[in-house]
C-alpha positions as CSV (number, residue, x, y, z in Angstrom):
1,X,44.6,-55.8,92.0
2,X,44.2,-59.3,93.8
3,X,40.1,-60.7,93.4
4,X,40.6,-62.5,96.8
5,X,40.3,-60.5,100.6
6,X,43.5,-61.1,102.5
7,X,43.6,-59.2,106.2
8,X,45.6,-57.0,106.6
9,X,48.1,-59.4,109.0
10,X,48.1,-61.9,106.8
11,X,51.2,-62.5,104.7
12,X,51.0,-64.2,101.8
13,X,54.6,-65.2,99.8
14,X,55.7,-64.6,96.7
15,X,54.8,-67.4,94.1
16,X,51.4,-67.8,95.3
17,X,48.1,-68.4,93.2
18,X,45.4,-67.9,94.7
19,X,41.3,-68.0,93.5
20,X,39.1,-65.1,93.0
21,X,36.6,-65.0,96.1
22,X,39.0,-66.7,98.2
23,X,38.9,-64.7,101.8
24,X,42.7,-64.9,104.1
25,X,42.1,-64.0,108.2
26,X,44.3,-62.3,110.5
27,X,47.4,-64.0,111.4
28,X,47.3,-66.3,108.4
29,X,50.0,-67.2,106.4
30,X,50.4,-68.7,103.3
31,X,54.1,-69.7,102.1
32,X,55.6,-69.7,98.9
33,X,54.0,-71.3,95.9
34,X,50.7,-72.3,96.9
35,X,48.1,-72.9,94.5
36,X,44.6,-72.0,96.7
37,X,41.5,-72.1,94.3
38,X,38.7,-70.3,94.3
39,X,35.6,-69.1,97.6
40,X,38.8,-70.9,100.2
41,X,38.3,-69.3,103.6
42,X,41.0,-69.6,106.3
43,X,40.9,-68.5,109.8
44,X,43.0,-66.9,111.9
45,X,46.8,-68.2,112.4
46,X,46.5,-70.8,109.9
47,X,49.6,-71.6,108.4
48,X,49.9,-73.1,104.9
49,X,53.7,-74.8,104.0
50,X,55.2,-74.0,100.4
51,X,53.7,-75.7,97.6
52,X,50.4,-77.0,99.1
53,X,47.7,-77.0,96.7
54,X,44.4,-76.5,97.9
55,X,40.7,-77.0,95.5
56,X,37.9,-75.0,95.4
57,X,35.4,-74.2,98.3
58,X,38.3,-75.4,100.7
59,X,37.3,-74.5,104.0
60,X,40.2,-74.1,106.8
61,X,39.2,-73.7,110.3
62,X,41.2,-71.5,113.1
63,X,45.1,-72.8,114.1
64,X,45.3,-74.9,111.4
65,X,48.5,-76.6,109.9
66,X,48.9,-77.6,106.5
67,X,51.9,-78.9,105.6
68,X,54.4,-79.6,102.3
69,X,53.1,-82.7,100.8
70,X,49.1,-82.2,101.1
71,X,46.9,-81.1,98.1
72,X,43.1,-81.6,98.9
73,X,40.3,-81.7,96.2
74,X,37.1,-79.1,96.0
75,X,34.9,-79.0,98.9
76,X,37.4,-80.0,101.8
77,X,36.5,-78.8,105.3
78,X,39.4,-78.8,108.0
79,X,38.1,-78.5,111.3
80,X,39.9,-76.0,114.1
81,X,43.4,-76.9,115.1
82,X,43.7,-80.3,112.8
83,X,46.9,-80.7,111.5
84,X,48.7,-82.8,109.0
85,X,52.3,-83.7,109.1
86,X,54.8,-84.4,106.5
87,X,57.5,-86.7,108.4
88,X,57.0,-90.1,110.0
89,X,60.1,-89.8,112.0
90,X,60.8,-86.1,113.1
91,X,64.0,-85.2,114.8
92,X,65.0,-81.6,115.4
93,X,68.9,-82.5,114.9
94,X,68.2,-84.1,111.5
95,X,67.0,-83.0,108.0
96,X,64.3,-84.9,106.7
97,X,63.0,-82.5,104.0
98,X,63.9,-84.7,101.4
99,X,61.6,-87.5,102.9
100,X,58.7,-85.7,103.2
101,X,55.5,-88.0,102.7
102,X,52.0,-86.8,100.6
103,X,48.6,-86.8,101.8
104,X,45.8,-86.1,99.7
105,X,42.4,-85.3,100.7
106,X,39.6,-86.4,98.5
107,X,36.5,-83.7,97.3
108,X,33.9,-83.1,100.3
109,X,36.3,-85.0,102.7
110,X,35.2,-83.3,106.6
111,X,38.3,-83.6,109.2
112,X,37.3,-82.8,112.6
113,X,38.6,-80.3,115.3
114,X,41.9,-81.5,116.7
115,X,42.4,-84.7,114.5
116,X,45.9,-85.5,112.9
117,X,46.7,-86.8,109.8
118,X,49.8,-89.1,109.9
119,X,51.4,-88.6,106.6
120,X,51.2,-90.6,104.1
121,X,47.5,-91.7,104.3
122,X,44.9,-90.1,102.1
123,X,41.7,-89.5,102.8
124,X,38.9,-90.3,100.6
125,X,36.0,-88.3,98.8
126,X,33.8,-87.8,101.3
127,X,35.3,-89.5,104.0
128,X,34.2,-88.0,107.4
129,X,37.4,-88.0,110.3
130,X,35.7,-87.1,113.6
131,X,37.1,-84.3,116.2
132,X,40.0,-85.5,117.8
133,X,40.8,-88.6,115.1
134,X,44.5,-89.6,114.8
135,X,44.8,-91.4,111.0
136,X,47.5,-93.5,110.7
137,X,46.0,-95.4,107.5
138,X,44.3,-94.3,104.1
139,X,40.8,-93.3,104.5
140,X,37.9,-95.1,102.0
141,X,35.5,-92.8,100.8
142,X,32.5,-92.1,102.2
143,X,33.8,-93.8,105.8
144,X,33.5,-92.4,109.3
145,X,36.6,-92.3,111.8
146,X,36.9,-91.7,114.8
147,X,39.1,-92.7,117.8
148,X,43.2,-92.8,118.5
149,X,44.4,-94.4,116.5
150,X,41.5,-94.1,114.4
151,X,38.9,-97.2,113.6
152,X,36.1,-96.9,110.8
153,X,32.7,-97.0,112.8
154,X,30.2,-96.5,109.8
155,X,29.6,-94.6,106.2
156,X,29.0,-91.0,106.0
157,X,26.4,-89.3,103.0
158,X,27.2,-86.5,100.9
159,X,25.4,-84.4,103.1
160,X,27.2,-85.3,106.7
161,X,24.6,-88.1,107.6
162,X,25.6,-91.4,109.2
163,X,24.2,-94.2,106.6
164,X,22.3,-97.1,107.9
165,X,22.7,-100.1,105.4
166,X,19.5,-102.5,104.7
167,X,20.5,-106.3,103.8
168,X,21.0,-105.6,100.5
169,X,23.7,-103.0,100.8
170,X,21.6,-100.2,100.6
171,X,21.1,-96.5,102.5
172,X,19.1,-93.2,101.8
173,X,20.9,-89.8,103.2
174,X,17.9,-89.1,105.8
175,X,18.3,-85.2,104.1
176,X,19.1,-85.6,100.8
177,X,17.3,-88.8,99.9
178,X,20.0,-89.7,97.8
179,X,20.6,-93.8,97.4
180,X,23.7,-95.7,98.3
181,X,25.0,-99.0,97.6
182,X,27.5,-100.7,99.9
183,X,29.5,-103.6,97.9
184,X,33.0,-105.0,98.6
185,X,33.4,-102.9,101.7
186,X,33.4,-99.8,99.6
187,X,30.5,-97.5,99.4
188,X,29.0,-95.2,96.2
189,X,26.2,-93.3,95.4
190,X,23.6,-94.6,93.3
């Protein structure tokens, strides 16, 4: 007996592993050998390539597109209709399986509604890509993007909060409280 809720449209193919809790919507599919861990909700007609791996808590909005070549930590959330591709150079009359670039998605990483991920470029632990974002380069973490293509506008907390930055290089998350420190062009937590 599967420990995860999959609709009863949803078609999931053989070679899959996939995390107790985790709950599959109508229209979903999820292609051979995918390793989905644990409380992962997709919506409806997401489809998931072979071989993507997905973490825990992995959150995956309606009409989304994962594609071969993506794995994304714990805690991702992938807005409605974002997609990813796996090709820099698509042409319908030529195989380019062979070529097919990775992206990887860093834990609590948010990607908006509508965005696309150019292949290729991961995204960063926490990194924050705003609804309707086109990424053409890797992400730092904690950064906010927005735009086509997209530019970095600020630093994002934990907890979804822009981060204003003091003249030392410091920020509180105005709901968690908790400290940052902005060196180098590279943010952490304190």
């Amino acid at each position: 007996m599967n420990n995860y809720f999959a609709h009863e449209t949803a078609v999931i193919d053989e070679g899959c592993r996939i995390g107790e809790g985790t709950k599959i919507w109508h229209f979903t599919h999820i292609m051979s050998n995918c390793k989905i861990g644990k409380n992962c909700n997709f919506g409806q007609n997401v489809v998931v390539s072979p071989e993507v791996e997905l973490g825990n808590n992995v959150k995956v909005q309606n009409n989304v597109s994962i594609y071969t070549g993506v794995t994304c930590e714990d805690d991702v959330f992938l807005g409605p209709s974002m997609v990813f591709t796996n090709v820099t150079n698509p042409r319908s009359a030529v195989n380019r399986r062979s070529e097919y670039s990775r992206t990887h998605v860093g834990k609590g990483a948010t990607i908006g509604a509508n965005a696309t991920i150019v292949c290729g470029h991961d995204i960063g632990p926490y990194a924050f890509i705003g609804a309707g974002a086109v990424i053409t380069k890797t992400v730092p973490a904690y950064a906010l993007m927005v735009g086509n293509p997209a530019k970095q506008i600020g630093w994002m907390s934990e907890y979804g909060h822009r981060l204003e930055f003091d003249q030392q290089g410091v920020a509180f998350c105005k709901e968690s409280q908790e400290k940052y420190i902005l060196e180098n062009n590279q943010v952490r937590k304190a």
